[in-house]
ROBAVO-122384 format. One record per residue (C-alpha): x, y, z. Coordinates in nm, 3 decimals. Layout:
// residues N
<atom c1="X" c2="Y" c3="Z"/>
...
***
This chain:
// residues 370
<atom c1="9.300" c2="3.742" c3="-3.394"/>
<atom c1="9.481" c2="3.446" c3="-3.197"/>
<atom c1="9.732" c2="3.242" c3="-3.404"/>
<atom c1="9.731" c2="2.862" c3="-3.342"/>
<atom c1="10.036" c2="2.632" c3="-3.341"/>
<atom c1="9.963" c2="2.534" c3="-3.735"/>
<atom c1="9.976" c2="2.950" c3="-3.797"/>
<atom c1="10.311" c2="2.972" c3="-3.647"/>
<atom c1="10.443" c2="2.703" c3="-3.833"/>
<atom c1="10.298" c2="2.806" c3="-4.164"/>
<atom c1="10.536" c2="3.119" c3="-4.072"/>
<atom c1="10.821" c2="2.902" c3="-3.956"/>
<atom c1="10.842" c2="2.732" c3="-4.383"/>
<atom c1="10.772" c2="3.105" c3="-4.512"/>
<atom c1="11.047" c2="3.224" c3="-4.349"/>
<atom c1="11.235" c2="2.922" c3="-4.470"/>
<atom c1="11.118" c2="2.962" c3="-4.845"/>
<atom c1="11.250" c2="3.303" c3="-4.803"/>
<atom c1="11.556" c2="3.240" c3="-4.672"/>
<atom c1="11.661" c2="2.949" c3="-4.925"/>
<atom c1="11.561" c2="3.258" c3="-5.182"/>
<atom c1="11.786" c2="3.436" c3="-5.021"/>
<atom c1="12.064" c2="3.203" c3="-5.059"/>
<atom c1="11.959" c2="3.144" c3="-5.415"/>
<atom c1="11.992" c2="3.517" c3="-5.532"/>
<atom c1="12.301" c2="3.565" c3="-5.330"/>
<atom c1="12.467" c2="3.308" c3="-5.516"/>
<atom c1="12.335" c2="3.337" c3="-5.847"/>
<atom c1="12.450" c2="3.747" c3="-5.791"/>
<atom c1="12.809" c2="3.631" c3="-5.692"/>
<atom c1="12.835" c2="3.356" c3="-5.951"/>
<atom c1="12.696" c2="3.641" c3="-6.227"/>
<atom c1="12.946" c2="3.943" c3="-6.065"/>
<atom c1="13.211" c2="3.697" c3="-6.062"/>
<atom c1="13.195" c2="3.562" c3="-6.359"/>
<atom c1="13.073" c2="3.861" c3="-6.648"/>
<atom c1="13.082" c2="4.185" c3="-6.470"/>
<atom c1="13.434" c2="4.177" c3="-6.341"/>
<atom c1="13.537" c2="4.174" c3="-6.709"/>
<atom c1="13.433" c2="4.546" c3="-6.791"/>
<atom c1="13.701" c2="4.821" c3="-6.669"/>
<atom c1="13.431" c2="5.044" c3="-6.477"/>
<atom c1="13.349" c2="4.734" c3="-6.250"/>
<atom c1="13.700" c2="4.641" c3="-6.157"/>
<atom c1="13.802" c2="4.961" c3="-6.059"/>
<atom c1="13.483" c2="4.962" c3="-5.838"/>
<atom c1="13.609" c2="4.635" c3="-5.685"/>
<atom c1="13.947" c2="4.761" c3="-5.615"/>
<atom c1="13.808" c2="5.035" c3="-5.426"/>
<atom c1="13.586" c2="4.803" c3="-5.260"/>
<atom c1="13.858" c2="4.594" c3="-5.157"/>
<atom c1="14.045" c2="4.892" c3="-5.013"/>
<atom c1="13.776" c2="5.055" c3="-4.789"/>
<atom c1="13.611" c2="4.712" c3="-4.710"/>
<atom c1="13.877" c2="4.490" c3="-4.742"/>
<atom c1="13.684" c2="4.236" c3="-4.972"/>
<atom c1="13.751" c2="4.138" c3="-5.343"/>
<atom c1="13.409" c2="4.043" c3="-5.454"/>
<atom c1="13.048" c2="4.216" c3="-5.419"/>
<atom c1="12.942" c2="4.088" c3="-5.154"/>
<atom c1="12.823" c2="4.374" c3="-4.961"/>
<atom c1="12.596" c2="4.515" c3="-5.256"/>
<atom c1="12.484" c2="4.167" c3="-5.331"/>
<atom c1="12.404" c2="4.111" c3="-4.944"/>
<atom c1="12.208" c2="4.430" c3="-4.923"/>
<atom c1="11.972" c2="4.362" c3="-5.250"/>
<atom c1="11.961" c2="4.004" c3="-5.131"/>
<atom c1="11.865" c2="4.112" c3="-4.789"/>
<atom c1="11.594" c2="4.414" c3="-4.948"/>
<atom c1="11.425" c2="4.135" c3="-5.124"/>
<atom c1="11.428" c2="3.923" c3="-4.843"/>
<atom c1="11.246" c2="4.172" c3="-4.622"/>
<atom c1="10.985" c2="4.307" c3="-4.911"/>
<atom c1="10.895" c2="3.904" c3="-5.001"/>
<atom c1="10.847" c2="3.823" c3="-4.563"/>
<atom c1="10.641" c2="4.182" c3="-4.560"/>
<atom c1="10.447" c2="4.078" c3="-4.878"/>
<atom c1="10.385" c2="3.738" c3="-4.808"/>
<atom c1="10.297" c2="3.806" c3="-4.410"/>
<atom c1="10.054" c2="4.082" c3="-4.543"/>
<atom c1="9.894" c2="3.822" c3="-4.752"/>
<atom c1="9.879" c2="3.554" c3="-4.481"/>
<atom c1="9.731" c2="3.787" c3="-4.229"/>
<atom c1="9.457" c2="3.881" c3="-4.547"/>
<atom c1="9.361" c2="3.542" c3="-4.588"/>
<atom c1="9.347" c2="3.445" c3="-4.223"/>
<atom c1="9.117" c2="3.755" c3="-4.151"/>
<atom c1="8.900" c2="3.630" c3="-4.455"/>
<atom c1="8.899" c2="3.284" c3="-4.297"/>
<atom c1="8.761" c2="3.464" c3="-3.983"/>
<atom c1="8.502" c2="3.655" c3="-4.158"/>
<atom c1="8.394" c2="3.371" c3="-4.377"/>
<atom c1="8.348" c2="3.162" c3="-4.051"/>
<atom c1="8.136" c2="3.452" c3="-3.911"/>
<atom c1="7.922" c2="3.492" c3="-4.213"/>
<atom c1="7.818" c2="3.113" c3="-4.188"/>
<atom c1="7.744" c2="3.193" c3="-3.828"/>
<atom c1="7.504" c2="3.494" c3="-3.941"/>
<atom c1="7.356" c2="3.274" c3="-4.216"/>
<atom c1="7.232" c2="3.014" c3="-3.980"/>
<atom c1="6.982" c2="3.317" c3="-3.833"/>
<atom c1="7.219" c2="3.481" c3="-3.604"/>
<atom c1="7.160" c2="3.816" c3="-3.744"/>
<atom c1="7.204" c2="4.027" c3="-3.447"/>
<atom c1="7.586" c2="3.918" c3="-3.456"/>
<atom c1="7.827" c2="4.169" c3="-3.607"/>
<atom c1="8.187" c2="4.061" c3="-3.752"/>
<atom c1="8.422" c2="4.095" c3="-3.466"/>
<atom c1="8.714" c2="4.227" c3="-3.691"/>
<atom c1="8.723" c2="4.491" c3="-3.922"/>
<atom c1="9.082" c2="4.490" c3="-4.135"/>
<atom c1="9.195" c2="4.781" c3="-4.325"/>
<atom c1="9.155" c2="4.880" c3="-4.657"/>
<atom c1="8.879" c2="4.697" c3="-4.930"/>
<atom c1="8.827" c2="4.400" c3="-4.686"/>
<atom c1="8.706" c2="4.659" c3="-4.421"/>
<atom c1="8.478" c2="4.815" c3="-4.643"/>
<atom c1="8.365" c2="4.455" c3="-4.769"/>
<atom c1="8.266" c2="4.395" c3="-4.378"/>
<atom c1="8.094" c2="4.724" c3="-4.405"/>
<atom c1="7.913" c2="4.620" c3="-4.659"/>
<atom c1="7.802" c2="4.308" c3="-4.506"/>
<atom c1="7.672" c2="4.501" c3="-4.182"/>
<atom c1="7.488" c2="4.721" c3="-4.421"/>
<atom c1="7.325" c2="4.444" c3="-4.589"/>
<atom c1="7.261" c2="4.239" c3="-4.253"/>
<atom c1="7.104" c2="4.544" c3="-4.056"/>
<atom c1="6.884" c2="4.644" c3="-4.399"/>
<atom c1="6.756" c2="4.301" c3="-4.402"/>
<atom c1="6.696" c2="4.325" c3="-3.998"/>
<atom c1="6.480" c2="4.651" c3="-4.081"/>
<atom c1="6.307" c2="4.474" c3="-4.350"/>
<atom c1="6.218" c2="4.168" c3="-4.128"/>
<atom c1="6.069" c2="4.391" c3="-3.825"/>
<atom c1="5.904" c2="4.596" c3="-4.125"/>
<atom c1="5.772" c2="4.287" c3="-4.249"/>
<atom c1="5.672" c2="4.182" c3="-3.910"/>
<atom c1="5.523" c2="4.500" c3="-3.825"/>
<atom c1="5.322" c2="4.542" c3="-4.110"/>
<atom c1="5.195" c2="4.169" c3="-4.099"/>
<atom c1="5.062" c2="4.279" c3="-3.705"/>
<atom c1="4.898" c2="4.584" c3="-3.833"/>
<atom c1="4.683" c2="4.364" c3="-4.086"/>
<atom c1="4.570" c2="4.158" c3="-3.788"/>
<atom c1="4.523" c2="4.433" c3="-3.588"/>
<atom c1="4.301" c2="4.625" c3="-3.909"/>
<atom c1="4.115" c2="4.299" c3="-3.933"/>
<atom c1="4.057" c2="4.297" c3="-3.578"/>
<atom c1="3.975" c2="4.672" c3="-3.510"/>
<atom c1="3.710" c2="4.644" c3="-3.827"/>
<atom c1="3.557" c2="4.329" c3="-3.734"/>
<atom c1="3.481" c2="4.464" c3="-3.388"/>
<atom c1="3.338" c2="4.838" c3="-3.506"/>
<atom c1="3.134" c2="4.674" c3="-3.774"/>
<atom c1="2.996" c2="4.429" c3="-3.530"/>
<atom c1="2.878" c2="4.728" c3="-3.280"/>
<atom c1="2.581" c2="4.886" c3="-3.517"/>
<atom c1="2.556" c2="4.557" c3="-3.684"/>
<atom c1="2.442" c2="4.376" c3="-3.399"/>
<atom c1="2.206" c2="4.661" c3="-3.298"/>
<atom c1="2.080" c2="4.711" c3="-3.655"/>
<atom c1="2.042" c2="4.316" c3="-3.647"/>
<atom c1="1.825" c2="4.339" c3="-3.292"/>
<atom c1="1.632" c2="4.606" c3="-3.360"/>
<atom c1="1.482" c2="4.525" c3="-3.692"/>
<atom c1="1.469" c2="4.184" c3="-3.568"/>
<atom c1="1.214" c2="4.313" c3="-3.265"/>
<atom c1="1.037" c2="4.466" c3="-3.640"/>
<atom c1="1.052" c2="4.143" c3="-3.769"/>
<atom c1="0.899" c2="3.941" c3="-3.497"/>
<atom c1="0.628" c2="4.193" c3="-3.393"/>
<atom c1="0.747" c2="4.267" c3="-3.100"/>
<atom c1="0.668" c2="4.618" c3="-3.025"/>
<atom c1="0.402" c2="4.788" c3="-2.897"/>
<atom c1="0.255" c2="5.036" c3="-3.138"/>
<atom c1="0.349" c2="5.204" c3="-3.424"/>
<atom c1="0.557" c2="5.460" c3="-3.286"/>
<atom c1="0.821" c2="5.231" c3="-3.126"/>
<atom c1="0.848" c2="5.057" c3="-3.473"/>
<atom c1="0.937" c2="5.447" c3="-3.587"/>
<atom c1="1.137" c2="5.405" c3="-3.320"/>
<atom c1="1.367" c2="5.134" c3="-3.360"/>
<atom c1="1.399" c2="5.205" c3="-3.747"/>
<atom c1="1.561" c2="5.521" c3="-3.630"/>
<atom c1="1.798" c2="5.357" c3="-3.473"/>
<atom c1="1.907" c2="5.089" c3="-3.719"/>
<atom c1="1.919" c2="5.394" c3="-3.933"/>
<atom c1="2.124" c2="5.598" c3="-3.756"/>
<atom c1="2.319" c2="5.232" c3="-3.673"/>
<atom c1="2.354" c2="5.181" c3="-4.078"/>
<atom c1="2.516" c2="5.540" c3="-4.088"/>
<atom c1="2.775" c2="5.505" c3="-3.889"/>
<atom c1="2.851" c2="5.170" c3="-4.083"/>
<atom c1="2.830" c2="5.361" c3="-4.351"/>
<atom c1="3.084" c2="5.628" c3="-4.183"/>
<atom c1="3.376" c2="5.371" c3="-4.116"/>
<atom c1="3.365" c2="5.206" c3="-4.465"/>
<atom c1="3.405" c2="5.523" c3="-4.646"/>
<atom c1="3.677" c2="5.620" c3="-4.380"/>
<atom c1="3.864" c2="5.265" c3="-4.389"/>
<atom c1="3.836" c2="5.313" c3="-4.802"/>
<atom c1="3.985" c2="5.644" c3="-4.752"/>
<atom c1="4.263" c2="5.557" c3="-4.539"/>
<atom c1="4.343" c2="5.228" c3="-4.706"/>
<atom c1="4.374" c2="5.485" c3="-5.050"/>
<atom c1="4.565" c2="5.728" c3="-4.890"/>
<atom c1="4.818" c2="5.465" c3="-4.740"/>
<atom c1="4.847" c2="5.268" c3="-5.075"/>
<atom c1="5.176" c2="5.386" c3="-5.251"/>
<atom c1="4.946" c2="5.414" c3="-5.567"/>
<atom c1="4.823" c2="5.734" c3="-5.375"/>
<atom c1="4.866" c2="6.049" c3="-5.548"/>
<atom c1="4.848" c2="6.436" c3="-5.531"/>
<atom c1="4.640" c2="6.612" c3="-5.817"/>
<atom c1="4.840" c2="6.932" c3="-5.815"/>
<atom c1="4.637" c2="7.273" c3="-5.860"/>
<atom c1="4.761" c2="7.612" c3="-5.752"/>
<atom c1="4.524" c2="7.802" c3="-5.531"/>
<atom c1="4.505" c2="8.027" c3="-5.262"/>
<atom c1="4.509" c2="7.888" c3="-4.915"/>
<atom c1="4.400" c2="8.180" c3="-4.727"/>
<atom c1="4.097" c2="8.181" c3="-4.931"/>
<atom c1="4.073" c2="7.762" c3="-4.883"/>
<atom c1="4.106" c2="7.798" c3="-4.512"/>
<atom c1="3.845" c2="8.087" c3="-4.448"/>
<atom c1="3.575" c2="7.923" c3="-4.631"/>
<atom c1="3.658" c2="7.567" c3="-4.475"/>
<atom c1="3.596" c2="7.755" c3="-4.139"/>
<atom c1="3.285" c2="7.957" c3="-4.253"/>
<atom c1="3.104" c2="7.574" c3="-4.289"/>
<atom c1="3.160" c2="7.535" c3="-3.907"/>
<atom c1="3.057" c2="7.870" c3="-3.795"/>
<atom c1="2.683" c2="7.762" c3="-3.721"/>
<atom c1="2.775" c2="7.408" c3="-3.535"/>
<atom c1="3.032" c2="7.625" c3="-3.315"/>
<atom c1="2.730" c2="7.839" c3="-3.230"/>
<atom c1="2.552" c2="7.566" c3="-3.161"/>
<atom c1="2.761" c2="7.477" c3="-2.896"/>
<atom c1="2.854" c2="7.803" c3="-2.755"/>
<atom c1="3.202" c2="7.801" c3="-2.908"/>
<atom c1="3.336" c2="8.136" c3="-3.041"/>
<atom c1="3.517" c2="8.038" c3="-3.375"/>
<atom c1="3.808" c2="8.280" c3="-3.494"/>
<atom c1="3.966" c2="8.262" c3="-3.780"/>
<atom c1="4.366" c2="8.462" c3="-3.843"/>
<atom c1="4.453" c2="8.495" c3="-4.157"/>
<atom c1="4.698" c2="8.726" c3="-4.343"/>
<atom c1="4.560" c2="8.996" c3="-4.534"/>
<atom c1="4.745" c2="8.891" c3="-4.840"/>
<atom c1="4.709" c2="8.605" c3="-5.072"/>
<atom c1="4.980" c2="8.253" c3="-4.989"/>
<atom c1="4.940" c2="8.065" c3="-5.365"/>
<atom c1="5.046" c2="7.757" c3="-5.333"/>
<atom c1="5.029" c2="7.404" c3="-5.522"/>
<atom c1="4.816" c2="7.082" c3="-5.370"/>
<atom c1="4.556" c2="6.864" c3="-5.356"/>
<atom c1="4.286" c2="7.082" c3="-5.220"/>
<atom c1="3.975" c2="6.843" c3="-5.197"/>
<atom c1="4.253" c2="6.642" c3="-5.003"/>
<atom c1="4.376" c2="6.982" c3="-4.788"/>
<atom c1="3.986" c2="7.038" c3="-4.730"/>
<atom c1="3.919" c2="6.681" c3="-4.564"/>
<atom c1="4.243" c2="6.794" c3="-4.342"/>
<atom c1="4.105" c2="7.118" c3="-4.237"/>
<atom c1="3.738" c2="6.943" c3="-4.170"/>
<atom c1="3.888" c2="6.711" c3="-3.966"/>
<atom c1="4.066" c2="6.922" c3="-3.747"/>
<atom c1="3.804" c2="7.144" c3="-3.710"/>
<atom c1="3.522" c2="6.844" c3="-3.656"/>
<atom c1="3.785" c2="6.738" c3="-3.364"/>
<atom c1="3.791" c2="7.070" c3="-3.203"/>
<atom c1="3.383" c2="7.114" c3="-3.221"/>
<atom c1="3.386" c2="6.749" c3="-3.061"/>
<atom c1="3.601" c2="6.707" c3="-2.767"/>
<atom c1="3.645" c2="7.056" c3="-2.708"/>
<atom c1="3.281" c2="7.136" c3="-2.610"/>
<atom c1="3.376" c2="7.203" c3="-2.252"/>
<atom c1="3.570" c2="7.509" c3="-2.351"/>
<atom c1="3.512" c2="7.853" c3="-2.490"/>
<atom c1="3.647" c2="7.924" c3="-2.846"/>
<atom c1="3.827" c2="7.759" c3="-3.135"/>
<atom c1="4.126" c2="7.946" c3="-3.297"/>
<atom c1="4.246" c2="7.886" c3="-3.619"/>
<atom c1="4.578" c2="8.015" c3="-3.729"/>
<atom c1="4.726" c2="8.081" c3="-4.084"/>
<atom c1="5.047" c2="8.209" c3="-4.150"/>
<atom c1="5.401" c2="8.150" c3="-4.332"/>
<atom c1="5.679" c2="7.985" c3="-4.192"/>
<atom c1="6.044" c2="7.850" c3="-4.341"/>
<atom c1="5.984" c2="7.833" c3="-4.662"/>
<atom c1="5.587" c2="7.690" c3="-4.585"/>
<atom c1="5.292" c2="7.785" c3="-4.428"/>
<atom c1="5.171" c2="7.651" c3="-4.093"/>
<atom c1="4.771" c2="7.605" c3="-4.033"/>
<atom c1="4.723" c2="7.543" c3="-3.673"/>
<atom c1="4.362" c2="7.440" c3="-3.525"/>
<atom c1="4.327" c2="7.526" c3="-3.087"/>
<atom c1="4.049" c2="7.480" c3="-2.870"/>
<atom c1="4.080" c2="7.534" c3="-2.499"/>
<atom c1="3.853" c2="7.246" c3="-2.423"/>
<atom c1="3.951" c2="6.896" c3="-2.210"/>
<atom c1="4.376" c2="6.850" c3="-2.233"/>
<atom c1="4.477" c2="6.550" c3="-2.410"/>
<atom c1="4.645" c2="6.328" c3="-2.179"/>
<atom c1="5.011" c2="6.362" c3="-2.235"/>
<atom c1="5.076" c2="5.965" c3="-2.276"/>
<atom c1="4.821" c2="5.901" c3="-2.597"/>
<atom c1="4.964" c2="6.240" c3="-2.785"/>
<atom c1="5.213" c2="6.034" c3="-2.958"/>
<atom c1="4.924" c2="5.785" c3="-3.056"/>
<atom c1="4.700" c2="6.063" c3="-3.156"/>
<atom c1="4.753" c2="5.938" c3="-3.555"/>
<atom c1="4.725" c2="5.557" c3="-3.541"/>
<atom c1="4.440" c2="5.399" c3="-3.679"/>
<atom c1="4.143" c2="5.314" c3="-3.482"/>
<atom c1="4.290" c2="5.491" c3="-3.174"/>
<atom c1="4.101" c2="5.721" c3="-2.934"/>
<atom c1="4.174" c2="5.857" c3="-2.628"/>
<atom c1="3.842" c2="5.765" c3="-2.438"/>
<atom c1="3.626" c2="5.511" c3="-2.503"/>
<atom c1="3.343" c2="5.689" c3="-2.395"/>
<atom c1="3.371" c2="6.018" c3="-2.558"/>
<atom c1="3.419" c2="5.774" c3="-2.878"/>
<atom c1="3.108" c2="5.655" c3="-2.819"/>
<atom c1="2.900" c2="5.986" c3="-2.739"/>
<atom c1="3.065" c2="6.209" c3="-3.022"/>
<atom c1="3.065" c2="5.916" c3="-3.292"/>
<atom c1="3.379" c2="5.834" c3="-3.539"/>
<atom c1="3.558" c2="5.581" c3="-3.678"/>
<atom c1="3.893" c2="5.621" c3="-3.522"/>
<atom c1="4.035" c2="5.728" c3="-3.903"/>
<atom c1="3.993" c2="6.070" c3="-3.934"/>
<atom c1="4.368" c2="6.156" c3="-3.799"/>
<atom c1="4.531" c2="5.889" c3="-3.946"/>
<atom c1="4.388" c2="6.001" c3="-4.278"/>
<atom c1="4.475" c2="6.358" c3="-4.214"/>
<atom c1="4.829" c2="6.247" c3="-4.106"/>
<atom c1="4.898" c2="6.031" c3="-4.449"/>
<atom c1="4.735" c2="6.336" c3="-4.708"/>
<atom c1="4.943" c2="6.564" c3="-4.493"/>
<atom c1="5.225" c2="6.293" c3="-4.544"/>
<atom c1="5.157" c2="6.281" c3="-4.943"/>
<atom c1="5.191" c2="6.666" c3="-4.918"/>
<atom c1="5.557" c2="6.634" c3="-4.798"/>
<atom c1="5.445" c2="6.836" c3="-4.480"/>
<atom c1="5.399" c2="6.736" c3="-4.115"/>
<atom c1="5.137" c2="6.748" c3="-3.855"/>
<atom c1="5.204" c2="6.789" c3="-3.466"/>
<atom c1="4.964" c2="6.780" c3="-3.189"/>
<atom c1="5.010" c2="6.941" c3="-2.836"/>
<atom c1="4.784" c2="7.004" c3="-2.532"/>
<atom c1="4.794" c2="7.177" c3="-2.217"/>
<atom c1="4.619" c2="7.276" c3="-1.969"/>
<atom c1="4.488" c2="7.620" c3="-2.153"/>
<atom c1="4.500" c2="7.484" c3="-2.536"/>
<atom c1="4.487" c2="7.160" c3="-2.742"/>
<atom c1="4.631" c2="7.257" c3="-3.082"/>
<atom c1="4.735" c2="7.035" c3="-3.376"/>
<atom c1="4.993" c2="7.189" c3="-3.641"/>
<atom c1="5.032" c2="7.147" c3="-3.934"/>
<atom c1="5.326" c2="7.258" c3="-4.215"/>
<atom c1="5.350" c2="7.221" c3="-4.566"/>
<atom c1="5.579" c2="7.349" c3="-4.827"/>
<atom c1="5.446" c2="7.589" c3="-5.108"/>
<atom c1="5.525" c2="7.369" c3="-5.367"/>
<atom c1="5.595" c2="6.977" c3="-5.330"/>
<atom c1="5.934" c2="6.915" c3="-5.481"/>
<atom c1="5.837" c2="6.604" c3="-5.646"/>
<atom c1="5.567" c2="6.402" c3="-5.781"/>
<atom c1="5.392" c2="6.170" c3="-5.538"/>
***
């Protein structure tokens, strides 16, 4: 902190003041020792000996020194207090500077004791109302981008359901099996309409803070096997070998389980879908730190390693194409990913050459109410 010709001079009448209050108390000291203390016994006799060793008959040289103690403490104090209130000048200056929208600057001095922590402080409150902003921000883009990602998957089967039952409409078809026909596929159109609302109402729920967990204890071994036993037949289907590992004990544990069941269905939906160019599916059970990890493989198609880390966003897929041939809304992750979320676990995905698996831990018991 640079100190102008005003700051030195400011200095230049402190040190002033203090030395006329120097002047003062060694006077008023002499005047008082002269004057009322060399009347008692004890304080002439330690006069005389001060006048021997020292050769003076006054006290001068105690005076002096508690004139010059003062002097020092009252420059210390009073420069202590001077620096203080320039270095709150400083930081008041700054803080206007923030205010004006210049929240990326940061204080450029940071004094000792309460005013440092005050400047703290005022970091701490600056940076939480930077994260705020970009949270702000962020969420306002992903409304656009919801708006924009439903508007555009509606508008698919829509304009097909439109078309075709507009050819109905207007006769134009050639006998009564291509009106069968096209109501098929405005049917089939209206059901994956129907597909994406329920999954944009079941995201939207599971994302709203109102969200919550009905907590049951149950058996997740049990949970898990039976979950898989559904998919056994559509595996076959497909020539997919399903196994399930399990332990041969019970793990009890406390959750949501129509919640833990749409997990496990969409995991295993995933692996039946894109994985149809492999051999087998493997689901894993099994305990781990003070949890249990459910993992769901298939050796099918690797997951390009640049979309793994988008694998849980809404609306996102990693081919347009497949999107297109297997069906989907684009949800089913990102709902898995916030009931997984609500259940105070985590979920993981990874994929290789030999395996795509997607991991998922939860505690036994959620520590608090969500």
């Amino acid at each position: 902190m640079k100190l102008n010709i005003k700051d030195f001079l400011r200095i230049l009448v402190d040190l002033v003041l203090g030395l006329l209050i120097f002047y003062a108390v060694f006077q008023t000291a002499s005047f008082l020792a002269n004057n009322y203390l060399y009347n008692f016994p004890e304080v002439r006799n330690y006069v005389w000996m001060m006048r021997r060793n020292f050769g003076t008959d006054s006290f001068k040289i105690p005076i002096i020194l508690l004139a010059t103690g003062l002097f020092i403490a009252w420059t210390i104090v009073r420069i202590r207090k001077y620096m203080e209130q320039k270095q709150m000048e400083q930081i008041i200056s700054e803080l206007h500077y923030i205010a004006k929208g210049n929240f990326h600057h940061k204080i450029s001095i940071r004094p000792n004791g309460s005013l440092g922590n005050v400047v703290d402080s005022i970091h701490a409150l600056v940076q939480s109302t930077l994260d705020a902003m970009e949270e702000e921000r962020r969420l306002e883009q992903s409304k656009d981008e919801l708006v924009t990602n439903v508007s555009h998957d509606l508008r698919t089967p829509l304009t097909s359901i439109i078309g075709y039952l507009g050819l109905i409409e207007q006769k134009k078809y050639r006998d009564e099996e291509q009106v069968k026909q096209y109501t098929h596929i405005a049917y089939e159109k209206a059901k994956q309409m129907n597909v994406l609302v329920n999954d944009l109402f079941e995201y939207t729920k599971m994302r709203n803070r109102g969200a919550h967990v009905n907590k049951v204890k149950f058996d997740l071994v049990e949970l898990v096997e039976q979950v898989a036993v559904g998919f056994r037949v559509a595996a076959h289907e497909v020539d997919l070998v399903m196994r399930v590992e399990t332990p041969d004990h019970k793990i009890e544990m406390v959750g949501d389980t129509d919640k833990l069941v749409r997990v496990l269905e969409n995991l295993i939906s995933n692996a039946l879908k894109y994985g149809r160019d492999g051999t087998e599916i493997v689901i894993r059970l099994f305990l781990h730190e003070q949890g249990v990890v459910i993992s769901v493989a298939n050796n099918g198609r690797q997951i390009p390693a640049e979309a793994l880390p988008n694998l849980f966003d809404r609306f996102y897929r990693v081919e347009g194409s497949r999107s297109q041939e297997t069906g989907g809304s684009g949800l089913g992750l990102a709902i898995a990913k916030s009931i997984i979320d609500l259940h105070q676990g985590s979920m993981i995905a990874d994929s290789n050459k030999e395996w795509t698996t997607f991991t998922v831990w939860l505690p036994i018991k959620i520590t608090h109410s969500s």
